[in-house]
N, C-alpha and C positions, 0 to 999 in steps of 0.2 A: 706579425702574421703576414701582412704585405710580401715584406721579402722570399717567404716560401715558397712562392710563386715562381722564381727561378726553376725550381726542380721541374717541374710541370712541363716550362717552356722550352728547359733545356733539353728534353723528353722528347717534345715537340718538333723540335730542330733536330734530334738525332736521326733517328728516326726515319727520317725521308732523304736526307744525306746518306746513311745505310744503304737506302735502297736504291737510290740513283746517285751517286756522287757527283755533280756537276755545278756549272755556274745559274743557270735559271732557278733549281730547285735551291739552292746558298741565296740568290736575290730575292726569292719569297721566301723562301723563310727569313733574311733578317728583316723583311717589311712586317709580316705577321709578327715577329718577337717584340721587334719595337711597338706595334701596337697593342701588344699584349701586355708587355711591360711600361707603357703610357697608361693602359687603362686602370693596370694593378695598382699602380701607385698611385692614383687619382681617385682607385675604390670606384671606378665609373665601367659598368657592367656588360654596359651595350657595346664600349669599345673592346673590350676583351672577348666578346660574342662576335665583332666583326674580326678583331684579331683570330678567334680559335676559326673562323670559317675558311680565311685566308689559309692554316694551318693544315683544315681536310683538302682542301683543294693543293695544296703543297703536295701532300704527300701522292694524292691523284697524280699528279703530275710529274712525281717521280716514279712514282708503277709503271706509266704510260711509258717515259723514256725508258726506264731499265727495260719492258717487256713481259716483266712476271704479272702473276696474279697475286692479290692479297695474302699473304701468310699470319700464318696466328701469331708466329716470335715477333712481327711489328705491329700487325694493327691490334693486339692486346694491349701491349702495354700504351701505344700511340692511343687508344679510347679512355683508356684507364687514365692518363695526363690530362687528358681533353679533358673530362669531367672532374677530375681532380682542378687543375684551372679553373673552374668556372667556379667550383664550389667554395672554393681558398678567395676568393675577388668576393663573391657574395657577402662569404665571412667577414672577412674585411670590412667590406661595403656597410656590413650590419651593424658591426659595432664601433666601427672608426679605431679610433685613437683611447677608448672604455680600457680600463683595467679591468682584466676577468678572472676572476674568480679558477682556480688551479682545477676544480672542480668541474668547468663547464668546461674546458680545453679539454681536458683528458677525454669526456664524456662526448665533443665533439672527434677530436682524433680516435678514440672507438668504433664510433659510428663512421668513420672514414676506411678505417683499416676493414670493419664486419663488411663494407659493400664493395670493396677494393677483393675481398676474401671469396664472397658469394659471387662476384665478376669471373674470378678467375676461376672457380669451381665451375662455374656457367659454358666457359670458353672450353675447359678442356672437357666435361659432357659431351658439347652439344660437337666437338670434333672428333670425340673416339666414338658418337654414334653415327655421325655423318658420315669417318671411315668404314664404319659396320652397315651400315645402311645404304649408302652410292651405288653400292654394284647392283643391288635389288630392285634399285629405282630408275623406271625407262628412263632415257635418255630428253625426253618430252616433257618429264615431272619433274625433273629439278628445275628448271625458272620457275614452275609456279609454287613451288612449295618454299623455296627462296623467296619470292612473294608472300607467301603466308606468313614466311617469319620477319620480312619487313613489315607488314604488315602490321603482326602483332607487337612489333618492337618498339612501332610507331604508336599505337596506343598504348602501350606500357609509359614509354614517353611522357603521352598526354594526358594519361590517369597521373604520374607523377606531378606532375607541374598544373593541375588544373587542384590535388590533395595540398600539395603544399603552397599556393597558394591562396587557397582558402583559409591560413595559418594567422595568414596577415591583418 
């Protein structure tokens, strides 16, 4: 399970290379990979959480050079890696080196693929309403309603991880 972890990272690193191809965004990302790939294989969680953080700010920092604003074709599948990464390291972290049961793999890869599924369904909603909806909306209401949905996304977040670990 360890090694799966590649795909994530390699996600991670495309990614922001796409969108600025240069040598700053190439030297943080192979700082983040390495530490993302130190932590994955050690199953040690916080270093794969500084790694993915190095990773958003990677990719910040290739938007910034390139000039564009965030589009859905990267930072889709770029969140979708991110959380995928973390989850794949916990996994790991969880069971070590335990032989698992074909049964609980499948039933976890399920539940990866159904939120991986409901993501993607999420992203393309919430962009052909935001197309449908922009022109209607003064020029004044979109930061705050961009807010609202940081907002709420930040508690969704924190209703997450405050449910699941209460598991423990």
């Amino acid at each position: 399970m360890t090694y799966w972890v590649a795909i994530p990272i390699t996600v991670l690193l495309a990614v922001p290379l796409w969108t600025a191809p240069s040598w700053p965004v190439l030297f943080f990302g192979a700082i983040f990979g390495l530490l993302c790939a130190a932590g994955a294989l050690g199953r040690w969680l916080p270093l794969v959480t500084a790694g993915s953080s190095l990773a958003v700010m990677d990719y910040a920092l290739a938007l910034w050079l390139s000039g564009e604003s965030v589009n859905v074709l990267g930072a889709a599948p770029f969140g979708l890696a991110l959380v995928l990464l973390l989850d794949l390291t916990e996994f790991a972290g969880r069971f070590g080196t335990a032989r698992l049961a074909a049964t609980l793999l499948r039933a976890q890869i399920a539940f990866w693929l159904g939120r991986a599924a409901v993501a993607i369904a999420a992203v393309v909603v919430l962009t052909l309403s935001a197309a449908m909806f922009a022109p209607a909306i003064p020029l004044i209401g979109r930061p705050i309603i961009a807010g609202f949905g940081a907002a709420i996304a930040f508690g969704a977040a924190m209703r997450g991880g405050i449910a699941r670990g209460s598991d423990d």
